[in-house]
N, CA, C and O atoms as a Maestro MAE file, in Angstrom:
{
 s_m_m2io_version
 :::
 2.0.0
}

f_m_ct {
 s_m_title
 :::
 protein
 m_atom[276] {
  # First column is atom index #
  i_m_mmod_type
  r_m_x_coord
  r_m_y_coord
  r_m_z_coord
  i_m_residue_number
  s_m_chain_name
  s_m_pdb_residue_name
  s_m_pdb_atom_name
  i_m_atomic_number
  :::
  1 25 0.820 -1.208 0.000 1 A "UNK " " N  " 7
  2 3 0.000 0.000 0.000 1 A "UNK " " CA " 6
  3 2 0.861 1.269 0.000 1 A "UNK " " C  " 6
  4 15 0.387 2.336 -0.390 1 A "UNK " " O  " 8
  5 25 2.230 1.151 0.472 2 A "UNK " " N  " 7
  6 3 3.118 2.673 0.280 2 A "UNK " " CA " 6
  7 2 3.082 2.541 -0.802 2 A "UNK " " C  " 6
  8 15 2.191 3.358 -1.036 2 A "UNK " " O  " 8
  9 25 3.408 2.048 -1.981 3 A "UNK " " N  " 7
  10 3 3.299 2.248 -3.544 3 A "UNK " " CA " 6
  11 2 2.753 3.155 -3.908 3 A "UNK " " C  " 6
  12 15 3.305 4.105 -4.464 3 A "UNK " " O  " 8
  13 25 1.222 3.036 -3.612 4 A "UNK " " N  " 7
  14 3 0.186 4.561 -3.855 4 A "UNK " " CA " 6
  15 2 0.547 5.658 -3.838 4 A "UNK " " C  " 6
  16 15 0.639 6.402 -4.814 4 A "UNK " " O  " 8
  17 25 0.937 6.036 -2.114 5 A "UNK " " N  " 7
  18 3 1.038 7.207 -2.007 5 A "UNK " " CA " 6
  19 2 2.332 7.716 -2.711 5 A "UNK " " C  " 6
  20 15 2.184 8.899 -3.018 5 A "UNK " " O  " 8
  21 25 3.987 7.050 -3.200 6 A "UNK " " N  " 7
  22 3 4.675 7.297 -3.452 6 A "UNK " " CA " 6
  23 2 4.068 7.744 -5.254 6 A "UNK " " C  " 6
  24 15 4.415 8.729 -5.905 6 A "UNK " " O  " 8
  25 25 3.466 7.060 -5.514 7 A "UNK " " N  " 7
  26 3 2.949 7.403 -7.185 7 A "UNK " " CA " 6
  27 2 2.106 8.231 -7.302 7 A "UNK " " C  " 6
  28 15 1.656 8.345 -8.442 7 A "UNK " " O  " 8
  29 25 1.644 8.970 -6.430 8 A "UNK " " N  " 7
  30 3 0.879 10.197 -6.130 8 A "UNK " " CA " 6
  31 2 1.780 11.201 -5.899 8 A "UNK " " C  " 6
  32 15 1.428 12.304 -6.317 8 A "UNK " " O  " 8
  33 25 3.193 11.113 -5.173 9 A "UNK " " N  " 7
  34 3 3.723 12.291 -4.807 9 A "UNK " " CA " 6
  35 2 4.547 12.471 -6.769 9 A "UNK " " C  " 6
  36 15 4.667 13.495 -7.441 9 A "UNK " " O  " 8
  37 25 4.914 11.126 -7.091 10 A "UNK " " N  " 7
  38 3 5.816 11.410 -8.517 10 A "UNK " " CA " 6
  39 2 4.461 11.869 -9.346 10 A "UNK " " C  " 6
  40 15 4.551 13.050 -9.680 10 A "UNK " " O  " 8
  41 25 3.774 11.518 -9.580 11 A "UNK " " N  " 7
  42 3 2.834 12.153 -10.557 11 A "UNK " " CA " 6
  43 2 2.865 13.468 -10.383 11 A "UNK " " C  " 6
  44 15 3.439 14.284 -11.104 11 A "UNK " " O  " 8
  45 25 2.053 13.735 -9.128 12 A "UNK " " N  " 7
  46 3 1.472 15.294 -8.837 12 A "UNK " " CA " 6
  47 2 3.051 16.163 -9.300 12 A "UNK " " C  " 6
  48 15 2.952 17.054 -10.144 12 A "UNK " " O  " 8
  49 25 4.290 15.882 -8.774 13 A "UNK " " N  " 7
  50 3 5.245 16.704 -9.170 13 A "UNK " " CA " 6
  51 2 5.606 16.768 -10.710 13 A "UNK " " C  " 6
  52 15 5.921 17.824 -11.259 13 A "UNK " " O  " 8
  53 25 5.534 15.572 -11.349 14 A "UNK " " N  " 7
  54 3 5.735 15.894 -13.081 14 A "UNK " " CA " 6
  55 2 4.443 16.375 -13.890 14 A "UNK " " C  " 6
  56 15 4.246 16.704 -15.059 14 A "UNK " " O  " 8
  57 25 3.744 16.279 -12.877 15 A "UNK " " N  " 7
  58 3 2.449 17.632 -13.912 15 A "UNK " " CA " 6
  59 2 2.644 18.783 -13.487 15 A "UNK " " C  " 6
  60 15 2.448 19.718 -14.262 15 A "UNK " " O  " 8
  61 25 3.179 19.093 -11.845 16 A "UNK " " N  " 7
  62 3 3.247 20.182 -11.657 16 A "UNK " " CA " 6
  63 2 4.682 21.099 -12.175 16 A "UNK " " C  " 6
  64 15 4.808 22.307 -12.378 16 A "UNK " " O  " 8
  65 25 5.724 19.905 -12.289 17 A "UNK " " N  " 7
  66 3 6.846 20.630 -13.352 17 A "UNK " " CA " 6
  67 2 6.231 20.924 -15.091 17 A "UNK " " C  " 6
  68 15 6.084 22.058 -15.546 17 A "UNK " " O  " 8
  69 25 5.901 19.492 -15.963 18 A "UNK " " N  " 7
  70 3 5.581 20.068 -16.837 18 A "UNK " " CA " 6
  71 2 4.687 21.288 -16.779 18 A "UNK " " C  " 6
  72 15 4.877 22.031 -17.742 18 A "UNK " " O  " 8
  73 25 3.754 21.712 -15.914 19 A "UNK " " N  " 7
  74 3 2.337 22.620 -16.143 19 A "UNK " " CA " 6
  75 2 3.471 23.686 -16.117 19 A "UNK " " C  " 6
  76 15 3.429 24.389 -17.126 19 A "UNK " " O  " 8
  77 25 4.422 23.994 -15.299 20 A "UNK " " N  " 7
  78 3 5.326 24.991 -14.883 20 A "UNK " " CA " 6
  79 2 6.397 25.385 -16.382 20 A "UNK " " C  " 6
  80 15 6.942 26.444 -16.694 20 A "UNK " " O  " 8
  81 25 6.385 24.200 -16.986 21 A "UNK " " N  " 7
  82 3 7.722 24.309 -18.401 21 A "UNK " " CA " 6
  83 2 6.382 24.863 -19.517 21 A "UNK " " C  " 6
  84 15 6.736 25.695 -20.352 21 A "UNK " " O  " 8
  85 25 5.493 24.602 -19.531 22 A "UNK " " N  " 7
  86 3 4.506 25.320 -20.217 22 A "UNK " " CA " 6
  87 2 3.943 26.570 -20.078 22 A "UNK " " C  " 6
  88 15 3.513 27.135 -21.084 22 A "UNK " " O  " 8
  89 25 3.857 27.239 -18.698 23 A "UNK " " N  " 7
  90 3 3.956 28.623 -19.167 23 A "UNK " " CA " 6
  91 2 4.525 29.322 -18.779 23 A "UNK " " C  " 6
  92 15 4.064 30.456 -18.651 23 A "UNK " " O  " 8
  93 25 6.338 28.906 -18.231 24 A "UNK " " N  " 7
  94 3 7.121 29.595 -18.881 24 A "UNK " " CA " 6
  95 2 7.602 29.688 -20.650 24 A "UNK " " C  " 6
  96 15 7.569 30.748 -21.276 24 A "UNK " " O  " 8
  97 25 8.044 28.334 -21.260 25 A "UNK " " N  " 7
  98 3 8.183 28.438 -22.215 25 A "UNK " " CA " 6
  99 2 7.617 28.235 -23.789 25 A "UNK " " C  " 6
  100 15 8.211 28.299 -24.866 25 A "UNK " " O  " 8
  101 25 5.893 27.903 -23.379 26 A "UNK " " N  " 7
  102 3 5.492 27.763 -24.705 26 A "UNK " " CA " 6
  103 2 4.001 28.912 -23.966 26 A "UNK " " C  " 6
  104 15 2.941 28.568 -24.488 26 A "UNK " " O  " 8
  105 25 3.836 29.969 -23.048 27 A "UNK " " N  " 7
  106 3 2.837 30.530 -22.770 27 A "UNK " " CA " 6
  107 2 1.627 29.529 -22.984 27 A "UNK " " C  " 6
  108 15 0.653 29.989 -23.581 27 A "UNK " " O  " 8
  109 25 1.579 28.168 -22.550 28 A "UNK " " N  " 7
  110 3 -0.090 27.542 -22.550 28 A "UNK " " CA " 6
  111 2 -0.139 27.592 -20.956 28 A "UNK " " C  " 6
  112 15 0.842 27.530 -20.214 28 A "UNK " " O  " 8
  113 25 -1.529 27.721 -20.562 29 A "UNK " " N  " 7
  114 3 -1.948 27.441 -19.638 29 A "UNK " " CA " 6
  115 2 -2.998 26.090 -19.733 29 A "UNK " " C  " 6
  116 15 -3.520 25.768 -20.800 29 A "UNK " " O  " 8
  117 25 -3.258 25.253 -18.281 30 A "UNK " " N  " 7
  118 3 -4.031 24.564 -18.616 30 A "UNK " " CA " 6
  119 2 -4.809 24.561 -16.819 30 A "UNK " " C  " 6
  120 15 -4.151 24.370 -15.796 30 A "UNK " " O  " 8
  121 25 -6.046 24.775 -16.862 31 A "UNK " " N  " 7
  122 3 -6.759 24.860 -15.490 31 A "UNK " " CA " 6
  123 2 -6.535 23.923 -14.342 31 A "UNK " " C  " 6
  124 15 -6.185 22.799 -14.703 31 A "UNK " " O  " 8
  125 25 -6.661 24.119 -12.932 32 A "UNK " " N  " 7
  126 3 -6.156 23.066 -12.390 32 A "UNK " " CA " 6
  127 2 -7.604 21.776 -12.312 32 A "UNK " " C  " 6
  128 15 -7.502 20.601 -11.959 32 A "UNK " " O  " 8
  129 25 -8.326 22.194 -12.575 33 A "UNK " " N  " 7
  130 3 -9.072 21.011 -12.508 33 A "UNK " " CA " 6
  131 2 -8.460 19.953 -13.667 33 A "UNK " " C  " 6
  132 15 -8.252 18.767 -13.412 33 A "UNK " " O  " 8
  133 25 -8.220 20.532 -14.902 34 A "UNK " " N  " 7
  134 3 -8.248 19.750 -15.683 34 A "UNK " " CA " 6
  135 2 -6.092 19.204 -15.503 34 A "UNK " " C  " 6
  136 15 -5.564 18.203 -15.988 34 A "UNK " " O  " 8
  137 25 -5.736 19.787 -15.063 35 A "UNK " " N  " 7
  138 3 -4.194 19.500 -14.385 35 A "UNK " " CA " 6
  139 2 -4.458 18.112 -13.264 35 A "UNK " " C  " 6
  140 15 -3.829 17.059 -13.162 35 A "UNK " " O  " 8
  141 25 -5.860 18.715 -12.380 36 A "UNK " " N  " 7
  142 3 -5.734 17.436 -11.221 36 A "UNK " " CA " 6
  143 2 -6.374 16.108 -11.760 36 A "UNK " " C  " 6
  144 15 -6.063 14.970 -11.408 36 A "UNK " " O  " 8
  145 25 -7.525 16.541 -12.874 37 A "UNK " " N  " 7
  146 3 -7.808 15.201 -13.799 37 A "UNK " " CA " 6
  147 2 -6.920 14.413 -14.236 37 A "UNK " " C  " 6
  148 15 -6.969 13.196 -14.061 37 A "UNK " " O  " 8
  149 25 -5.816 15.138 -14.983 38 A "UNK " " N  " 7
  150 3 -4.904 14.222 -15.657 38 A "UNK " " CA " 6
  151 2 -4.000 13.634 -14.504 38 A "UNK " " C  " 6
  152 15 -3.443 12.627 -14.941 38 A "UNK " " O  " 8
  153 25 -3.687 13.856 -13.346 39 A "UNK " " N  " 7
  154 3 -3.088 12.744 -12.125 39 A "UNK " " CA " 6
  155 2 -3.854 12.414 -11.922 39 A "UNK " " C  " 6
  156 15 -3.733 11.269 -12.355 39 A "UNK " " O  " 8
  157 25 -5.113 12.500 -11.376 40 A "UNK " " N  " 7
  158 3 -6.195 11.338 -11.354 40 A "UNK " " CA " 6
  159 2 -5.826 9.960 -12.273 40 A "UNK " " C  " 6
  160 15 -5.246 8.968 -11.832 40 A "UNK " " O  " 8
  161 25 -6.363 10.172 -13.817 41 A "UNK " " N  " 7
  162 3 -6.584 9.135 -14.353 41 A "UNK " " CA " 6
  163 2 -4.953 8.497 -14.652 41 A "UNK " " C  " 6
  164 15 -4.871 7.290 -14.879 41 A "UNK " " O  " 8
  165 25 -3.683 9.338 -14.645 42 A "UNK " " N  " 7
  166 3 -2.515 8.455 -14.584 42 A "UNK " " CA " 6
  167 2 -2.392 7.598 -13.724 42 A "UNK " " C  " 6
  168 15 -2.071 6.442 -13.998 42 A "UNK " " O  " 8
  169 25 -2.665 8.084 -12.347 43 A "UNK " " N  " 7
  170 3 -2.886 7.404 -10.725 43 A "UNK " " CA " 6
  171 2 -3.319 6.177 -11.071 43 A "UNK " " C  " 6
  172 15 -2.656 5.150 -11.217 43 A "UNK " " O  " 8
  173 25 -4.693 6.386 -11.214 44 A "UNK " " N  " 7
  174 3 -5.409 5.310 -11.699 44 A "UNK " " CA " 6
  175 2 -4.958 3.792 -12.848 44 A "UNK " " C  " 6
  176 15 -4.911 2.574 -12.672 44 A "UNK " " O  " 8
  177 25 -4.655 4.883 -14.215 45 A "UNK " " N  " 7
  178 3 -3.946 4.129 -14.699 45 A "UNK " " CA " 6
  179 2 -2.984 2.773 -14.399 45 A "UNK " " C  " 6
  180 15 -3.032 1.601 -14.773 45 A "UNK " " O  " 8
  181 25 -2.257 3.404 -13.692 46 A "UNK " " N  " 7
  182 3 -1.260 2.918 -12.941 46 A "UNK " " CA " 6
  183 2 -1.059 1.837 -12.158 46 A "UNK " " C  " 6
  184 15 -0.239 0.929 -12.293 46 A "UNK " " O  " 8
  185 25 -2.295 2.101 -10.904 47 A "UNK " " N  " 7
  186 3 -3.231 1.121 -9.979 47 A "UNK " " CA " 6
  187 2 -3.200 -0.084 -10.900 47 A "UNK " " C  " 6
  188 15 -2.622 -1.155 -10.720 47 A "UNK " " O  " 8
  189 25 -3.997 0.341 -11.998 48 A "UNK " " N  " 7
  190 3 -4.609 -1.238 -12.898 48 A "UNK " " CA " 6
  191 2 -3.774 -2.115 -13.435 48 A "UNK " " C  " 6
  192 15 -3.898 -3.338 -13.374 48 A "UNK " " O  " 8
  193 25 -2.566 -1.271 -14.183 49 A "UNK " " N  " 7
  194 3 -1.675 -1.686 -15.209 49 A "UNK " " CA " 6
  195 2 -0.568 -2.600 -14.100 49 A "UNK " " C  " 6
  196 15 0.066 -3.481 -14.681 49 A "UNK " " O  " 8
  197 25 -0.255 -2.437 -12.352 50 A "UNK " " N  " 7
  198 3 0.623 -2.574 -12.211 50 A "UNK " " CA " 6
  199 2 0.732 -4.459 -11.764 50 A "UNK " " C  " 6
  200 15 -0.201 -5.225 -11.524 50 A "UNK " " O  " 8
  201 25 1.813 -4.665 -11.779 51 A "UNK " " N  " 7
  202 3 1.301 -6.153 -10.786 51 A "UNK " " CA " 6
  203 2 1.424 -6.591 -9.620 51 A "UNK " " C  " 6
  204 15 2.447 -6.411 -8.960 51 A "UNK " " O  " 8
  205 25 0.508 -7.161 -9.243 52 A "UNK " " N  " 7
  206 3 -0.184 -7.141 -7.494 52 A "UNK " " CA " 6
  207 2 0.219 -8.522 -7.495 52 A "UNK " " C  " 6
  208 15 -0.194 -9.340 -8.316 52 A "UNK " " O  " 8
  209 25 0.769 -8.694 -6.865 53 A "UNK " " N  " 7
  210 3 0.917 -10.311 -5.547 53 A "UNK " " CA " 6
  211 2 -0.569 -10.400 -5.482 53 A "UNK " " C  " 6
  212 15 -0.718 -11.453 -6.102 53 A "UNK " " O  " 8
  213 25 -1.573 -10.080 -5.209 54 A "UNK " " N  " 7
  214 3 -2.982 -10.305 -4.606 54 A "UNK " " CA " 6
  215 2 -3.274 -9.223 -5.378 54 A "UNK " " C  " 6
  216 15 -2.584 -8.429 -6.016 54 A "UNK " " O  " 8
  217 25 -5.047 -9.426 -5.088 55 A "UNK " " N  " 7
  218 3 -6.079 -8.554 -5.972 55 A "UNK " " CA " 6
  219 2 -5.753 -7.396 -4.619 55 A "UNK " " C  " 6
  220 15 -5.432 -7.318 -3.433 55 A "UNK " " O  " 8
  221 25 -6.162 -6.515 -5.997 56 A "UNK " " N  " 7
  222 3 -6.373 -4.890 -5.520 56 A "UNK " " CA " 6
  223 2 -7.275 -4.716 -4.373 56 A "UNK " " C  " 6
  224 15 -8.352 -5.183 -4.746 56 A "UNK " " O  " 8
  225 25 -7.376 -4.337 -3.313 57 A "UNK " " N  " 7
  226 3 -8.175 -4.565 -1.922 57 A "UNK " " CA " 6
  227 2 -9.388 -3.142 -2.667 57 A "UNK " " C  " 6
  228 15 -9.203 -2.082 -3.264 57 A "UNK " " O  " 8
  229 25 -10.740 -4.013 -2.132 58 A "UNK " " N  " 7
  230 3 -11.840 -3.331 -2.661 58 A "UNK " " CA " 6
  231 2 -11.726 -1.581 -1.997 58 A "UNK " " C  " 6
  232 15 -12.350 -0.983 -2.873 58 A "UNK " " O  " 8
  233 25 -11.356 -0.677 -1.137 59 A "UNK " " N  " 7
  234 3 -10.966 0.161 -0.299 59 A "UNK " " CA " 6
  235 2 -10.401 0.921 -1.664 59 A "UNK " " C  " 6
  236 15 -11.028 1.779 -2.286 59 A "UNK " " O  " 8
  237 25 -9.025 0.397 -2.007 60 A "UNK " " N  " 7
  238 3 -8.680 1.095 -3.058 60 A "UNK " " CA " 6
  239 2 -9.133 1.140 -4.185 60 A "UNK " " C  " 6
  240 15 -8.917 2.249 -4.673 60 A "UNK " " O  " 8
  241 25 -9.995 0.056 -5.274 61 A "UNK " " N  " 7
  242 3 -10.783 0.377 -6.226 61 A "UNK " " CA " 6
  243 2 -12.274 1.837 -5.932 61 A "UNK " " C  " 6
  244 15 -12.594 2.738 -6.707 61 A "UNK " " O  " 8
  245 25 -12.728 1.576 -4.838 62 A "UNK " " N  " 7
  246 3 -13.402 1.997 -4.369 62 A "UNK " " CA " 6
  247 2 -13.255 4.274 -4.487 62 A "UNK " " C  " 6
  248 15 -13.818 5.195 -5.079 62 A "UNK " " O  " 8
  249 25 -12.266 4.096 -3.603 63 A "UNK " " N  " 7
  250 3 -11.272 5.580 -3.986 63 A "UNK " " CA " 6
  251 2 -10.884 6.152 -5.400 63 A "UNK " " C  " 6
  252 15 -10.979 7.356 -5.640 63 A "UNK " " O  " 8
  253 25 -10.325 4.987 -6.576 64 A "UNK " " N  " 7
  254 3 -10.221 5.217 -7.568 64 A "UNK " " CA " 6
  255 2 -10.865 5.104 -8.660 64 A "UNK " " C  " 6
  256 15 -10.468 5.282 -9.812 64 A "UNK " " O  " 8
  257 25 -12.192 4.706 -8.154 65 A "UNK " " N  " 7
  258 3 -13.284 4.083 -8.843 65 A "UNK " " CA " 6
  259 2 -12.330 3.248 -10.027 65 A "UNK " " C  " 6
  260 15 -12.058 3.752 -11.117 65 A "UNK " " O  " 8
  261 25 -11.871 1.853 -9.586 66 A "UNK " " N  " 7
  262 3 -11.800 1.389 -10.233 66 A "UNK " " CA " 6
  263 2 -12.293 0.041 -10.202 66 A "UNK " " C  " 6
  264 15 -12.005 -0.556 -9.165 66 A "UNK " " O  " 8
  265 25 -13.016 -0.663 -11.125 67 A "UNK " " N  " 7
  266 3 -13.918 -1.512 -10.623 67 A "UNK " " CA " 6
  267 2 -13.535 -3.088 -10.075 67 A "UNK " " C  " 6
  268 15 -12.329 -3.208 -10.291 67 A "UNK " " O  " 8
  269 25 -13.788 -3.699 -9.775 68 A "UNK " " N  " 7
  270 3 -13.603 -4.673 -8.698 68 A "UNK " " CA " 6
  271 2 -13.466 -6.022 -9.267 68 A "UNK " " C  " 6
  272 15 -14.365 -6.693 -9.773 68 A "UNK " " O  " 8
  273 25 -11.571 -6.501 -9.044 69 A "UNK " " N  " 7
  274 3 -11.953 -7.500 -9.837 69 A "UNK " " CA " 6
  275 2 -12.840 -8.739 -9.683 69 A "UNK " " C  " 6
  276 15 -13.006 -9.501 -10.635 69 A "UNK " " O  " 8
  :::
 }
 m_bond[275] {
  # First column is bond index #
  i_m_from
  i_m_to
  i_m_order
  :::
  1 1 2 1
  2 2 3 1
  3 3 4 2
  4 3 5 1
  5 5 6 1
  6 6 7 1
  7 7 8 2
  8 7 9 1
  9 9 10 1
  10 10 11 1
  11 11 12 2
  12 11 13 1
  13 13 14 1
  14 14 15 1
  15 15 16 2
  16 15 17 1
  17 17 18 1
  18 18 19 1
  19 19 20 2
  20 19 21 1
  21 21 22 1
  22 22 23 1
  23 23 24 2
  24 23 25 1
  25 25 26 1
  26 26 27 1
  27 27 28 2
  28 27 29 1
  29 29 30 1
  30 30 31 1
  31 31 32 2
  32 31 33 1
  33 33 34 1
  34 34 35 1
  35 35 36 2
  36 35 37 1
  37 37 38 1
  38 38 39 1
  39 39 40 2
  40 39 41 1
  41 41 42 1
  42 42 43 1
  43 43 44 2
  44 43 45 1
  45 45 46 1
  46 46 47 1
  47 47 48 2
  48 47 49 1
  49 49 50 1
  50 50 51 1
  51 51 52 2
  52 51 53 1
  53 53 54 1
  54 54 55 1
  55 55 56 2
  56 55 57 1
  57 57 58 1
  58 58 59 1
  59 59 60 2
  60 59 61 1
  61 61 62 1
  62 62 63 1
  63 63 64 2
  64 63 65 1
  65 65 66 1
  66 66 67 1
  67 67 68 2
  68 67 69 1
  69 69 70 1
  70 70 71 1
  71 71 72 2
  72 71 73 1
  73 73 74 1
  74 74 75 1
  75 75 76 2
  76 75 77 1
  77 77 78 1
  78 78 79 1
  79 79 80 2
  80 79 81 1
  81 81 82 1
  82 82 83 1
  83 83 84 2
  84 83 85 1
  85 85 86 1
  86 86 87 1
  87 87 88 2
  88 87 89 1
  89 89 90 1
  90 90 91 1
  91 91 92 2
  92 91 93 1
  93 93 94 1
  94 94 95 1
  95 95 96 2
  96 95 97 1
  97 97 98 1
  98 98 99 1
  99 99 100 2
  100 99 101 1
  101 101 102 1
  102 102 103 1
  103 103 104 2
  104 103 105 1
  105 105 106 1
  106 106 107 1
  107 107 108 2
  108 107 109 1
  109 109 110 1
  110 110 111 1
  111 111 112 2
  112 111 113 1
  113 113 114 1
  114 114 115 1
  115 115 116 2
  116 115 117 1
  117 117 118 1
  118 118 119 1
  119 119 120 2
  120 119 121 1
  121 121 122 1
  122 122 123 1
  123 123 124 2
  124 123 125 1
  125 125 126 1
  126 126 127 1
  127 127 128 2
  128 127 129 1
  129 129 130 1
  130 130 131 1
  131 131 132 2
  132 131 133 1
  133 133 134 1
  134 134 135 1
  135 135 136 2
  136 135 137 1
  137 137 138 1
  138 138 139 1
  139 139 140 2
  140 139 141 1
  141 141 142 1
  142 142 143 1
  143 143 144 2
  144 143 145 1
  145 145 146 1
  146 146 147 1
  147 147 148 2
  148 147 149 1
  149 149 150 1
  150 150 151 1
  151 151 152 2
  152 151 153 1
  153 153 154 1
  154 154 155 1
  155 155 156 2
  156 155 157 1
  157 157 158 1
  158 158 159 1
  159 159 160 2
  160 159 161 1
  161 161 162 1
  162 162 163 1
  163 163 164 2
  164 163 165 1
  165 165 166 1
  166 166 167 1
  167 167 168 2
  168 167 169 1
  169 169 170 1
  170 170 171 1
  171 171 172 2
  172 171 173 1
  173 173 174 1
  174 174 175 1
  175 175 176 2
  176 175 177 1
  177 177 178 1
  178 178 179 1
  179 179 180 2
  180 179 181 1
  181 181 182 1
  182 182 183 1
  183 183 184 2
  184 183 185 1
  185 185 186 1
  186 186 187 1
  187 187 188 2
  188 187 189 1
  189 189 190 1
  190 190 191 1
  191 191 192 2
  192 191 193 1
  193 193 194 1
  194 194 195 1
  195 195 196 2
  196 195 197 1
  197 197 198 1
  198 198 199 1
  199 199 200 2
  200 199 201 1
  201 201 202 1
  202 202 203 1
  203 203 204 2
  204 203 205 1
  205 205 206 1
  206 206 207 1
  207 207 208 2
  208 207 209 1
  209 209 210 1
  210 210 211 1
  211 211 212 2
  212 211 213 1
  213 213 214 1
  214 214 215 1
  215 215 216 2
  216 215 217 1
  217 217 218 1
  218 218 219 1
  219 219 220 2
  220 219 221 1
  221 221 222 1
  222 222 223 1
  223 223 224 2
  224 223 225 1
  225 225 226 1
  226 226 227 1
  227 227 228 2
  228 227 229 1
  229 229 230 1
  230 230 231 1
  231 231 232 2
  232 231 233 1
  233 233 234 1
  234 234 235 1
  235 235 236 2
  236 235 237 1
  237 237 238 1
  238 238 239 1
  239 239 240 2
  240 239 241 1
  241 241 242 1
  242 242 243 1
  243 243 244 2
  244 243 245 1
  245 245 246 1
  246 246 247 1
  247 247 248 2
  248 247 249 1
  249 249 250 1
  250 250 251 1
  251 251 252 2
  252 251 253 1
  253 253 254 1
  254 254 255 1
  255 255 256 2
  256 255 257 1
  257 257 258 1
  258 258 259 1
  259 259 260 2
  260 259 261 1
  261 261 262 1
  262 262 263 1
  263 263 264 2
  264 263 265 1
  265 265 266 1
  266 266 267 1
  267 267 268 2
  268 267 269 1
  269 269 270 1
  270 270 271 1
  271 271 272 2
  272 271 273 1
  273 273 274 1
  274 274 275 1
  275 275 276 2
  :::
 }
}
């Protein structure tokens, strides 16, 4: 279960560097909702794609709405 939170702190920081290399150097902005969407569904991503010794404990599908195997 530390896995999570460690892939939450690397995500949130490489959107929050790229969001940062974007408007300094190409002037885009992009809103934070739609900034905290895209770690959402990488998070998520992530959760599903990775491999578990054991199924994903319902607690965490639940949080990530991800559905139950």
């Amino acid at each position: 279960m530390h896995t999570i939170p460690c892939l939450m702190l690397s995500t949130t920081v490489y959107f929050l560097w790229h969001e940062r290399n974007n408007r300094i150097f190409s002037q885009q902005f992009q809103s934070h909702h739609s900034t905290s969407k895209g770690i959402f569904d990488l998070i998520r991503t992530h959760i599903v794609n990775m491999e578990h010794k054991s199924p994903i404990p319902n607690s965490v599908c639940d949080i990530w709405g991800i559905q139950h195997p």
